[in-house]
C-alpha positions as CSV (number, residue, x, y, z in Angstrom):
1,X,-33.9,13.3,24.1
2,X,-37.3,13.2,25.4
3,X,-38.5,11.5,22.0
4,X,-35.7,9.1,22.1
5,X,-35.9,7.7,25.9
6,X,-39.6,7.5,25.3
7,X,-38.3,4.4,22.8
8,X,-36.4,3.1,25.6
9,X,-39.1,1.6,28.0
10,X,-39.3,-2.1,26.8
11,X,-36.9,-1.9,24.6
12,X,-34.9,-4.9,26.1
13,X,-37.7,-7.2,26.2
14,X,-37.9,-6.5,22.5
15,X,-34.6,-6.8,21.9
16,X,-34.2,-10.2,23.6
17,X,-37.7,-11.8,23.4
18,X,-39.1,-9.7,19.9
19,X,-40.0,-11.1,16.3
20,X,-37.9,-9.8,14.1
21,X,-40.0,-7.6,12.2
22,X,-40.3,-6.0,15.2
23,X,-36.8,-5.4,15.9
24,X,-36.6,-4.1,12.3
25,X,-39.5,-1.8,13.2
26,X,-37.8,-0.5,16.2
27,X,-34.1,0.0,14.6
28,X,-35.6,2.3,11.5
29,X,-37.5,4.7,14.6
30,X,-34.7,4.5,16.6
31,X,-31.9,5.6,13.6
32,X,-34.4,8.2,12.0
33,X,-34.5,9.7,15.9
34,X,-30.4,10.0,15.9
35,X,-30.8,11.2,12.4
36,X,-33.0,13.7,13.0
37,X,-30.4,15.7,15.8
38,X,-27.3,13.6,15.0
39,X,-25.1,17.0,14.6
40,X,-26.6,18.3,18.3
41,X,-26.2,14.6,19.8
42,X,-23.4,15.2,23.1
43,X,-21.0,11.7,23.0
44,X,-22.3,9.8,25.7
45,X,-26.1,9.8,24.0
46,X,-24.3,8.4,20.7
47,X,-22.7,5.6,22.8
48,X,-26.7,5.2,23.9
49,X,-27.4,5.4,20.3
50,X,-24.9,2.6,19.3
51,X,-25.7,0.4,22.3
52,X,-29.4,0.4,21.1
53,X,-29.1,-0.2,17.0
54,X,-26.3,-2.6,17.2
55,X,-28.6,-5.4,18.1
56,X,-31.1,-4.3,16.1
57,X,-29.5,-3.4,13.3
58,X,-28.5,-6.6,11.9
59,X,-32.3,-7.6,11.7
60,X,-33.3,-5.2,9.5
61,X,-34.4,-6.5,5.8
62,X,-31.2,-5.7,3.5
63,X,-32.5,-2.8,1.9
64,X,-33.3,-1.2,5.7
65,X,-29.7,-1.5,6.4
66,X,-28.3,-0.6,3.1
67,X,-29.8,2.3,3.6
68,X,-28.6,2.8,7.1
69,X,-25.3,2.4,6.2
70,X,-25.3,4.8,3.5
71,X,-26.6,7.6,5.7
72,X,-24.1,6.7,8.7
73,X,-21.3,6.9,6.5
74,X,-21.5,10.7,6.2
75,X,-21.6,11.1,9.8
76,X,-18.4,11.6,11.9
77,X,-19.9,11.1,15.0
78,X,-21.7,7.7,13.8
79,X,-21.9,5.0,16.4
80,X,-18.9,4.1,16.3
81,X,-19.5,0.4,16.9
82,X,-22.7,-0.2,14.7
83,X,-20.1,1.2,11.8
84,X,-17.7,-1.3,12.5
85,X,-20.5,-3.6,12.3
86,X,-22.0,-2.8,9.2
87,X,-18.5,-2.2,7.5
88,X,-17.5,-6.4,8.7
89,X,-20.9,-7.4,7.0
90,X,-20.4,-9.6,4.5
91,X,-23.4,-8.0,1.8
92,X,-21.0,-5.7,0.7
93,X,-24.2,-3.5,-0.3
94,X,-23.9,-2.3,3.3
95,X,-20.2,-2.6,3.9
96,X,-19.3,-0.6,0.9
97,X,-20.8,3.0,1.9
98,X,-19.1,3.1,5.5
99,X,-15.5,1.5,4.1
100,X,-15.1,4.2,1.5
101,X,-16.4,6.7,3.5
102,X,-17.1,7.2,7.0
103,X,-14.5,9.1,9.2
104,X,-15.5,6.9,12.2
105,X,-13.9,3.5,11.3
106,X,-10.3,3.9,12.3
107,X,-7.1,2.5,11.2
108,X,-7.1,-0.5,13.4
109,X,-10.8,-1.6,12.2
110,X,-9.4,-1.0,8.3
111,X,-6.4,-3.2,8.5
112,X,-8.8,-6.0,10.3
113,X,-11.4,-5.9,7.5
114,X,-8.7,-5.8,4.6
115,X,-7.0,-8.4,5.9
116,X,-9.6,-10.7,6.5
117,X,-12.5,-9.9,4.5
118,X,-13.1,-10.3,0.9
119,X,-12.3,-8.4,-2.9
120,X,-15.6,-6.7,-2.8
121,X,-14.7,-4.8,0.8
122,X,-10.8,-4.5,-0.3
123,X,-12.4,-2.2,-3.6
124,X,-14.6,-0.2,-1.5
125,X,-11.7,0.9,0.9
126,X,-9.7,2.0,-2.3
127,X,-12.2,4.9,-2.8
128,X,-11.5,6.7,0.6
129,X,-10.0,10.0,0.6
130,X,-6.5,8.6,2.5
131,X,-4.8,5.3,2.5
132,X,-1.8,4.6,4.9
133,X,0.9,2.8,3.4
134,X,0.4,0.3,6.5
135,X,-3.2,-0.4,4.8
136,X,-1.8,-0.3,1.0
137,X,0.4,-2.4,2.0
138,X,-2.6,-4.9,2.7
139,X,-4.2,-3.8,-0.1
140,X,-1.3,-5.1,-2.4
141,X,-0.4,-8.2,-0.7
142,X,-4.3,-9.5,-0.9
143,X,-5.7,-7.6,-3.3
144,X,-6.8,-8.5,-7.2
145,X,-5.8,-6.7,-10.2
146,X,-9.3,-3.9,-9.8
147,X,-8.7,-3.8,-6.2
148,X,-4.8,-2.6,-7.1
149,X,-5.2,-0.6,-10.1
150,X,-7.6,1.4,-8.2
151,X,-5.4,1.9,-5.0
152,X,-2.7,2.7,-7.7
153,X,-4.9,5.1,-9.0
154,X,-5.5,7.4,-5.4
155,X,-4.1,10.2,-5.2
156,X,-4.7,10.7,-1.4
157,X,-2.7,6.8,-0.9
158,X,0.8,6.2,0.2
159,X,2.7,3.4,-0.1
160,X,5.4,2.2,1.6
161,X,8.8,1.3,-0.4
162,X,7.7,-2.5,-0.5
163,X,4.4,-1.8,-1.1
164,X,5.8,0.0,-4.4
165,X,7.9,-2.5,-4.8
166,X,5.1,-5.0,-5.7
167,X,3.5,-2.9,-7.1
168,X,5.5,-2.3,-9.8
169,X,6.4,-5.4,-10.0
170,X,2.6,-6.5,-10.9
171,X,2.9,-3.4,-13.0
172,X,4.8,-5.9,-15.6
173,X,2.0,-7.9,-16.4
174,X,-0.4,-5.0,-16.2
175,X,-0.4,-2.4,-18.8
176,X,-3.0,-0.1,-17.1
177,X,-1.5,-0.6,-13.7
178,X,1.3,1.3,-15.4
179,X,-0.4,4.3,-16.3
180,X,-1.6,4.6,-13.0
181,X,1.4,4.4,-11.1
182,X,2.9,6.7,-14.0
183,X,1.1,9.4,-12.7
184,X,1.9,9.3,-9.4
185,X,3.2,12.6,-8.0
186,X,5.2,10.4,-5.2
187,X,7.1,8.5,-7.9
188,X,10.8,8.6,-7.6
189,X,13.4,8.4,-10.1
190,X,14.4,5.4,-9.3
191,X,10.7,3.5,-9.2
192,X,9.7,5.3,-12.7
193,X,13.3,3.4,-14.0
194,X,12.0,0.4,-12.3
195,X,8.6,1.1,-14.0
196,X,9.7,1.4,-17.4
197,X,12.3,-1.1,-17.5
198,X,9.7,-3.6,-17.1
199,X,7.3,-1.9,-19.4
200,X,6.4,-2.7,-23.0
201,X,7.6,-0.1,-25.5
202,X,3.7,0.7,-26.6
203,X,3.1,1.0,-22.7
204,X,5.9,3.8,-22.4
205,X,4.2,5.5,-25.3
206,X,1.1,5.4,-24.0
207,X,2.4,7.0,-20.4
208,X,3.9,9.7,-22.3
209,X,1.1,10.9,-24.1
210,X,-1.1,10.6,-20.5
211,X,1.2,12.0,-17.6
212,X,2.1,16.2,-17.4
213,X,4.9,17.7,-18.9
214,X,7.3,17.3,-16.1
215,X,7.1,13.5,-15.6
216,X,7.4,13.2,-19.9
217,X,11.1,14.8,-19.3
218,X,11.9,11.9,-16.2
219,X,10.4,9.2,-18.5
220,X,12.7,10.3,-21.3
221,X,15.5,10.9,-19.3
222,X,15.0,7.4,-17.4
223,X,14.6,5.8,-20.7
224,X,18.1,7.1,-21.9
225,X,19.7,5.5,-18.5
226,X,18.0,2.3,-18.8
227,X,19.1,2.3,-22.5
228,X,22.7,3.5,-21.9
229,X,22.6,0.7,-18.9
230,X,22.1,-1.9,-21.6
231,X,24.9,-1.1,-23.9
232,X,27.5,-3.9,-23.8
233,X,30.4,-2.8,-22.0
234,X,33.1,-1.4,-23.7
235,X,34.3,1.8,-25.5
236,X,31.4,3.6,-27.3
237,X,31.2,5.0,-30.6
238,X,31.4,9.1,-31.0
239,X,29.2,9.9,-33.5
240,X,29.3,14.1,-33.2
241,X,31.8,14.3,-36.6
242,X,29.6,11.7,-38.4
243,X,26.6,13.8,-37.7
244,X,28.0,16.9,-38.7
245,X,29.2,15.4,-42.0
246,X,25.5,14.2,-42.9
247,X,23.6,17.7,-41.6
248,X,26.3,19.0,-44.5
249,X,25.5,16.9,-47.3
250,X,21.8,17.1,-46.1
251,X,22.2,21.3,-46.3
252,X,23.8,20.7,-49.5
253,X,21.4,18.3,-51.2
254,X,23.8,15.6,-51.3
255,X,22.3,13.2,-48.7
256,X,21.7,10.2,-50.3
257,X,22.0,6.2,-51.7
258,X,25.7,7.6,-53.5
259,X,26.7,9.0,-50.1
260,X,25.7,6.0,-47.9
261,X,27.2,3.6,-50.9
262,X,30.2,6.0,-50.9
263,X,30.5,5.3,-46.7
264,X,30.2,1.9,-47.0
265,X,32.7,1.4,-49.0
266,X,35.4,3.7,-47.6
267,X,34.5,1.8,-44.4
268,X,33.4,4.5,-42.8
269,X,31.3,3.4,-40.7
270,X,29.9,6.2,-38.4
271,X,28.8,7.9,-41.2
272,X,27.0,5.2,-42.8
273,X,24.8,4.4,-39.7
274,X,24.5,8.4,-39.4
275,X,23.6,8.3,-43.3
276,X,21.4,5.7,-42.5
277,X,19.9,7.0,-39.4
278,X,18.9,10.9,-41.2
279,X,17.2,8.7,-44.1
280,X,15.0,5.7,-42.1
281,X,13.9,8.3,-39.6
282,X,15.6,5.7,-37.0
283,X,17.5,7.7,-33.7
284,X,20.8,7.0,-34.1
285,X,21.5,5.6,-30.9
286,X,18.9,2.7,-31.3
287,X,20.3,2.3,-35.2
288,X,23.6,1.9,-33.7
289,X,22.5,-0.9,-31.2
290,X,20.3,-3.0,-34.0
291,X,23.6,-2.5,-36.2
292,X,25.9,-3.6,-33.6
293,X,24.1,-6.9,-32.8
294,X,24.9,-10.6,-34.0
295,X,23.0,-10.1,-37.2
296,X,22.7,-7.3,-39.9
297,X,18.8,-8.5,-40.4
298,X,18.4,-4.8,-39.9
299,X,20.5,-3.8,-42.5
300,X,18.1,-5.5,-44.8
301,X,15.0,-4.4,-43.3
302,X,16.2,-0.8,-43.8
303,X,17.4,-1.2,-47.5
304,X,14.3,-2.7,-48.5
305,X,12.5,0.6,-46.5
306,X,14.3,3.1,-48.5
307,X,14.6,1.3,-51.9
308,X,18.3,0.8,-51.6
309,X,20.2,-0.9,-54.5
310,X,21.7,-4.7,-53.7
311,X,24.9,-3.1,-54.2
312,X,24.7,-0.1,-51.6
313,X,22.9,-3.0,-49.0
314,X,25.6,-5.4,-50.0
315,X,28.5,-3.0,-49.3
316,X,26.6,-2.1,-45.9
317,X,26.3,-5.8,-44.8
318,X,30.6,-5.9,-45.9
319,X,30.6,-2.9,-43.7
320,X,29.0,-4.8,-41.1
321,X,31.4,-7.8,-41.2
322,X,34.3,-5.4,-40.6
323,X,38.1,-5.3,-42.2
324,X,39.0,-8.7,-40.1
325,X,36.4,-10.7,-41.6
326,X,35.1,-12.0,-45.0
327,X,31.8,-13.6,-45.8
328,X,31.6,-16.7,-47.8
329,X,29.7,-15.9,-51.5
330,X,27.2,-18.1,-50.1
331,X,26.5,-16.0,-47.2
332,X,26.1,-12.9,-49.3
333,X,24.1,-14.9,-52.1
334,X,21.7,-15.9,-49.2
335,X,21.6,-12.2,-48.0
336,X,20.9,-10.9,-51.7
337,X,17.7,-13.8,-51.9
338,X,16.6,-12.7,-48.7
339,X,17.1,-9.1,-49.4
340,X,14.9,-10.0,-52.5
341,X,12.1,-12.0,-50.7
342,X,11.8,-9.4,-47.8
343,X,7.8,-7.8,-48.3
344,X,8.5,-4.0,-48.3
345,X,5.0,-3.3,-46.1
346,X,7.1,-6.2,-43.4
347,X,10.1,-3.9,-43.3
348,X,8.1,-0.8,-43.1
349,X,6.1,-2.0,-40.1
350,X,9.3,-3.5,-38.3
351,X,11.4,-0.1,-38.9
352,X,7.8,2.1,-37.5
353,X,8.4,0.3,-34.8
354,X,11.9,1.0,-34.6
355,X,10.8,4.7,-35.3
356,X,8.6,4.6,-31.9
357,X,11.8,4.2,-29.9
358,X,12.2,7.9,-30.5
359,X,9.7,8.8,-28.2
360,X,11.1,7.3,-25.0
């Protein structure tokens, strides 16, 4: 330290009394001295180190303490002061280096800065190796939609069950935000169910085709709870004889418009959506929903899909109505004319989307 304490003499007349180019001088020889045996340096010389540079410090010219902060973030035995005080600058050009990487600033120092300082430091501290969920937390709470995408996006973070909690929630209105947190390895069953059920249905696709193997089983299986959750309540319809009666007349050559007109007008209705599910492409459990609703829009939309007949889609939309109620002629004349008017490409986009639902 012979070089170093040779600095020393003076130093607090310059320190108190100096121009500030001076100052600036004397912090660059001072840090390229602790630099130069930084690794051999015993703890009580880095406190004299720290006590030195953090009145200087701040003097430098911006580019001076950029630098300085870029090369005392790969330190761990950095002043531990002057870090603090370059990662609380406001230039975040010399607060980003030490908050995504140095070792030395603690937790304490982290949850100060993230709660008080601005966007530009919250990002920076999203690139560290670890993030406590006491800090995502923070992070969550303040920070905007970069700042959480790319906590969301750590692998090294934790977050508390609140802290996923909003973020999921934000997740809603955030499509890439989902994929993120879609790919979490700490995702339980319960937050992907949360996750999805929020989640458009080109979204969910999307996280399929992104996320390993393992996690496409939990989204599938999560998607057929949320759907199954969503049913109205009630008895449900068993559909294993219906489906066995189309896979024959499919192995036979016999699945067809006769076969679903036939169906329909032997009121048998499992085997018509069943019919109608093997020709559209549709999954039957989502046919059976769209079927089941207040209208039979869909009935139309799929007729116009596969070509049907008005007399096969009238007998389905009878089929529809049920054996307890009859349409007025007017209500089936209006359902021929808009059966009519319906734009095949219209019904082929609708029931591709329909087809998508397969996937989750």
């Amino acid at each position: 330290m012979t070089v170093a304490t040779s600095l020393i003499p003076g130093l607090d007349e310059i320190v108190r009394r100096g121009d500030l180019r001076k100052r600036s001088d004397v912090a660059r020889a001072i840090a390229d001295l602790f630099f130069a045996d930084a690794a051999k340096l015993r703890p009580d010389l880095v406190d004299l180190f720290d006590n030195l540079l953090i009145d200087l410090v701040p003097h430098a010219e911006l580019a001076a303490r950029i630098d300085l902060a870029e090369r005392f973030s790969k330190i761990s035995n950095a002043p531990r002061h002057l870090v603090g005080q370059l990662a609380r600058e406001n230039e975040i050009q010399v607060a980003a280096p030490v908050l995504r990487r140095s070792p030395v600033l603690d937790e304490a120092a982290l949850l100060e800065i993230a709660r008080f300082k601005g966007q530009g430091h919250l990002l920076a501290m999203t690139e560290r190796n670890a993030l406590s969920a006491n800090l995502t937390d923070v992070l969550v709470e303040r920070g905007d939609r970069d700042v959480v995408r790319r906590a969301a996006g750590n692998a090294g973070a934790k977050f508390s069950p609140g802290g996923y909690s909003e973020l999921i929630k934000r997740a809603s209105k955030d499509g890439v935000l989902t994929l993120k947190i879609g790919q979490r390895d700490d995702l339980s069953g319960d937050q992907l169910k949360d996750l999805l059920g929020g989640t458009l249905d080109v979204i969910r696709r999307r996280l399929t085709e992104v996320v390993k193997p393992a996690r496409q089983m939990e989204i599938r299986r999560a998607m057929t709870e949320i759907e199954e959750a969503s049913l109205p309540p009630g008895p449900r319809r068993d559909y294993a004889d219906a489906q066995r009666t189309v896979l024959n007349l499919h192995r036979d050559g016999h699945l067809g418009e006769s076969a679903l007109l036939g169906f329909a007008k032997a009121h048998k209705y499992e085997e018509a959506v069943a019919t109608l599910s093997a020709m559209s492409g549709v999954k039957l459990s989502v046919l059976d929903r769209l079927i089941a609703g207040d209208r039979y829009d869909p009935i139309l939309i799929l007729g116009r899909v596969k070509n049907l007949g008005w007399p096969t889609v009238r007998a389905l939309i009878l089929l529809w109505y049920g054996p307890q109620r009859t349409p007025a002629d007017a209500d089936i004349e209006a359902a021929r004319v808009n059966f009519t008017k319906l734009m095949p490409s219209t019904a082929e986009r609708v029931v591709n989307f329909w087809r998508t639902r397969q996937t989750i």
